[in-house]
Every structure is written in structure tokens, then in C-alpha cells.
C-alpha positions in Angstrom: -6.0 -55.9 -20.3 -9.0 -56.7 -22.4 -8.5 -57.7 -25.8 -9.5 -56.0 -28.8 -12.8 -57.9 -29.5 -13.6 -57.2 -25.9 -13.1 -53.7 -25.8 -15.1 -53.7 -29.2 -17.8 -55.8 -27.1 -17.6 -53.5 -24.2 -18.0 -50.0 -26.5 -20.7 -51.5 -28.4 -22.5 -52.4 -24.8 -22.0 -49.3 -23.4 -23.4 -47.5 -26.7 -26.8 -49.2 -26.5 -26.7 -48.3 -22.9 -26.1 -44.5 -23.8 -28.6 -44.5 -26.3 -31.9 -44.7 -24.5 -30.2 -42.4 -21.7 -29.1 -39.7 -24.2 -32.8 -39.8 -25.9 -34.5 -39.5 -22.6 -31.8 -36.5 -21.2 -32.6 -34.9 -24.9 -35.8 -34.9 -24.6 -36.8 -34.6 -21.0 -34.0 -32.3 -19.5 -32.9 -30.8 -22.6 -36.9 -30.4 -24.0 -36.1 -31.5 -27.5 -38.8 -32.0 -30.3 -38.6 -36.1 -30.5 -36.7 -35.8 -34.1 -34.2 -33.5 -32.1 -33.6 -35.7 -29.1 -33.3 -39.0 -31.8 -30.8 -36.9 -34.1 -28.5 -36.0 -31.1 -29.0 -39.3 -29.4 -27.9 -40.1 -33.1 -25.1 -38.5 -33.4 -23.7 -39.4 -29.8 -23.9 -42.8 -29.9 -21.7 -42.7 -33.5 -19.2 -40.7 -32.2 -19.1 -43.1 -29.2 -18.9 -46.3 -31.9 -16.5 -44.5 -34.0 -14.5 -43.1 -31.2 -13.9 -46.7 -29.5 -13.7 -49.0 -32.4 -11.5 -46.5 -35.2 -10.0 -44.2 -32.8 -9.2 -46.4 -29.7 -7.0 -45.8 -26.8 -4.5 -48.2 -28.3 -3.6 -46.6 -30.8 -1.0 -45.5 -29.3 0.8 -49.0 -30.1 1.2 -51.5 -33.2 -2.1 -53.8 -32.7 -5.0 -54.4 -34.0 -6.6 -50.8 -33.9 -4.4 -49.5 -36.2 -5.0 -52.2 -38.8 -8.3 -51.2 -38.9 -7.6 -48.4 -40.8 -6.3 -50.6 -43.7 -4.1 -48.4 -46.4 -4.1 -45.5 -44.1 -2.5 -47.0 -40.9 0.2 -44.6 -41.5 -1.7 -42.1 -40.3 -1.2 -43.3 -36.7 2.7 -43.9 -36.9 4.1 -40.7 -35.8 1.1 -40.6 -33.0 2.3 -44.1 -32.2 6.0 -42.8 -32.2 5.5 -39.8 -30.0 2.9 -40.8 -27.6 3.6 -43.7 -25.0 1.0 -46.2 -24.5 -1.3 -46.5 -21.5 0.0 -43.2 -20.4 -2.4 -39.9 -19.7 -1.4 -38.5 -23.2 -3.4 -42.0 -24.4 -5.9 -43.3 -21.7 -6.8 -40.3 -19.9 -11.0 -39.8 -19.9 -11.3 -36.0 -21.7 -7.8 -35.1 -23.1 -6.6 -38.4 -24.9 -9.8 -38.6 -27.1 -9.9 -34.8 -28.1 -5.7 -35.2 -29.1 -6.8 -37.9 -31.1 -9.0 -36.4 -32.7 -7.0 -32.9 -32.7 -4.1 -35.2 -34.3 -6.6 -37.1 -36.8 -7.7 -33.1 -38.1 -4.4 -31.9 -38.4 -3.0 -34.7 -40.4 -6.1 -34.4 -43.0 -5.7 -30.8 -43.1 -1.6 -31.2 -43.6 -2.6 -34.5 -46.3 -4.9 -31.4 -47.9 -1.9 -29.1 -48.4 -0.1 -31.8 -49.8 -2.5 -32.5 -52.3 -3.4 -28.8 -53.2 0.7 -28.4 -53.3 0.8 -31.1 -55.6 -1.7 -30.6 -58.1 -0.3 -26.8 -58.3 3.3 -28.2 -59.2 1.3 -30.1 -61.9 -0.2 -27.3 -63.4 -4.0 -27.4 -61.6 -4.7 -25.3 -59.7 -7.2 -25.5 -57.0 -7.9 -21.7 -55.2 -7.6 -22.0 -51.8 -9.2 -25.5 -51.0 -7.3 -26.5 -47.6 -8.3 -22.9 -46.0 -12.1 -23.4 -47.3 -12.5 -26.8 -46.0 -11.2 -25.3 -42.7 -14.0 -22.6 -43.4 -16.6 -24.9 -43.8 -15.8 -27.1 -41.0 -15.8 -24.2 -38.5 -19.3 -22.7 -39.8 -21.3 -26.2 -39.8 -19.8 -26.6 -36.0 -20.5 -23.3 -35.0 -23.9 -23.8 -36.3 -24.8 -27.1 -34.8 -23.7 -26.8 -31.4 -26.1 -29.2 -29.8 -24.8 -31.6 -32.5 -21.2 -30.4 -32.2 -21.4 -31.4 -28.3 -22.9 -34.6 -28.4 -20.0 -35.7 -31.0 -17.6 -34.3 -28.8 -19.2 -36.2 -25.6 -19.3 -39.1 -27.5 -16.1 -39.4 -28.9 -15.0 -38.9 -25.3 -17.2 -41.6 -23.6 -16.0 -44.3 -26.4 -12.7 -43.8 -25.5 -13.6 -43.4 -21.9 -15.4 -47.3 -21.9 -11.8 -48.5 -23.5 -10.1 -46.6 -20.8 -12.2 -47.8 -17.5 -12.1 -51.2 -18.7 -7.9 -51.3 -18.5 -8.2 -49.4 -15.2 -10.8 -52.1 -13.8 -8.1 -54.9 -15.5 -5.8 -53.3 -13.6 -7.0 -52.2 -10.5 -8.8 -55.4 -10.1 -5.7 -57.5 -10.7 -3.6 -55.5 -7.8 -6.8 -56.3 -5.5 -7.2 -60.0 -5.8 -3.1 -59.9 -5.6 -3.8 -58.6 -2.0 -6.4 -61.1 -0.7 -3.9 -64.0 -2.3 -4.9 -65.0 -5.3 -2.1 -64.8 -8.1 -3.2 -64.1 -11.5 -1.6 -65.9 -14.0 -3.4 -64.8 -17.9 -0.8 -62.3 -19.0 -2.4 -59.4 -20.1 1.3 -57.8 -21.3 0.3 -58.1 -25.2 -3.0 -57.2 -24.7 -3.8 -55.5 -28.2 -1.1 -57.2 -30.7 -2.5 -58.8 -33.5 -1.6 -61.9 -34.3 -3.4 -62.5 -37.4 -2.1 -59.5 -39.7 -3.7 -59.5 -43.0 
């Protein structure tokens, strides 16, 4: 499988790719003002970014993904735990990306009872914070929708570029394997780093 600096490469390729084709969709099929069409193309090609470089596929193991996240790798041990790696629960094209992220909201939501919980025992008291942030977050998606898609097809088409690049690692090693030609780079630890800071 690629690498983690080659999947990086690859989402970052495929993001400049997307953008001019997301602006021109906007605009032409869509019939977005110019500042429309730039904001979604915008906001698409960040959730792409974000989605492939922070929220990879590959977090579904110990590697170089997950040290991204610094002080807060944590967050991705029980997802690591639970879900197996390079199955459909982490690589698949629609469902993997949205359970990330699905998973990523329900363990800042949980963190945000914790806290509220917490400064309650100590005496503060902060009146319903965790159900308003989940208020807030539902109105400015419901009231974006055009924005609220183009994150969601973007987090979903990072991931995807992550995804299509194993299968092609894959598929393409079983197919020269046919014609005769052995491969011998071994791909196994793909995504462990080696240089842990």
C-alpha cells in the first residue's frame, strides 16, 4: 500500500483536481452567483484535505495518521480497537468516512459532558452547554445545506482517494502476479511510523 506521504500526495492531487471541477459544476449546473460557487468549491475541497490528511482510512491502525493528532491521539484508540483495518467498516467509499466522522462527533459531544460534569462537581455551573452546542450545530447545518453537502461530499471523496489508491495497490499487485512478474516491496507495514516523535 501507499505510504503515508503518498496518500497525503495523492489527496492533495486529487483536491486541486476537484477544485476547478466543483467551481465549474457550482456555477454552471448548479447556477451559483461566482462568490457561491467559490465558497462551496471552498468548503469541498477542505473537507476533502481534512478528510484524507486528519481523518484518514488508516486510522483504523497505530501509524502515522493518528500521530497527527498530537495530544489527542487518544481519541482514535477505541475506533482503532473496535474497527479492523482495511476492512469495509474503514475503507469502504460512503460509510467509512461518515463513521469517522459520526465517531469524531460523538466523542466531542461525550468529551463535552465530561467537562460540563466536571465543572458542576466543582461548583460552576454551566446550563445546559453540551445540548446547546448540539442545538447550534443542527440549525447552522440545516441552514446551509448547499454547504452542509459539499462538506459531506468532500469528506467522502478524501477518504475515497486514500481508499482507491490501496485498491489500485492491491488490485494491481494480483494482476502483474498473473502475467509473471513477482512483486517483491512489501507493502505489509504500509502506514507504521517509524520516526515517532
Amino acid at each position: 500500500m501507499p505510504d503515508a506521504r503518498t496518500h497525503d500526495i495523492i489527496t492533495v492531487a486529487t483536491g486541486v483536481i476537484l477544485a476547478p471541477l466543483t467551481y465549474s459544476y457550482a456555477s454552471g449546473q448548479m447556477l451559483l452567483a461566482h462568490t457561491d460557487a467559490m465558497t462551496t468549491t471552498l468548503w469541498l475541497v477542505g473537507a476533502h484535505l481534512v478528510s484524507g490528511i486528519m481523518f484518514s482510512p488508516d486510522l483504523d491502525l497505530d501509524s502515522a495518521i493518528d500521530n497527527r493528532w498530537g495530544l489527542f491521539f487518544w481519541i482514535w484508540r477505541p475506533y482503532m480497537w473496535l474497527i479492523p483495518h482495511r476492512h469495509f467498516w474503514s475503507h469502504s467509499l460512503i460509510f467509512a468516512p461518515l463513521l469517522r466522522l459520526a465517531y469524531f462527533y460523538v466523542v466531542v459531544t461525550s468529551g463535552l459532558f465530561i467537562w460540563v460534569w466536571l465543572l458542576g462537581w466543582l461548583g460552576v455551573f454551566v446550563d445546559n452547554f453540551p445540548v446547546l452546542f448540539y442545538y447550534t450545530l443542527r440549525d447552522l447545518l440545516a441552514a446551509n445545506p448547499r454547504v452542509t453537502l459539499a462538506v459531506l461530499f468532500g469528506f467522502c471523496t478524501g477518504s475515497a482517494a486514500h481508499t482507491i489508491a490501496d485498491w489500485l495497490v492491491t488490485g494491481g499487485r494480483r494482476v502483474v502476479r498473473r502475467v509473471g512478474v513477482r512483486v517483491v516491496r512489501d507493502y505489509s507495514r504500509h502506514d507504521r511510523s517509524i520516526h515517532r516523535h
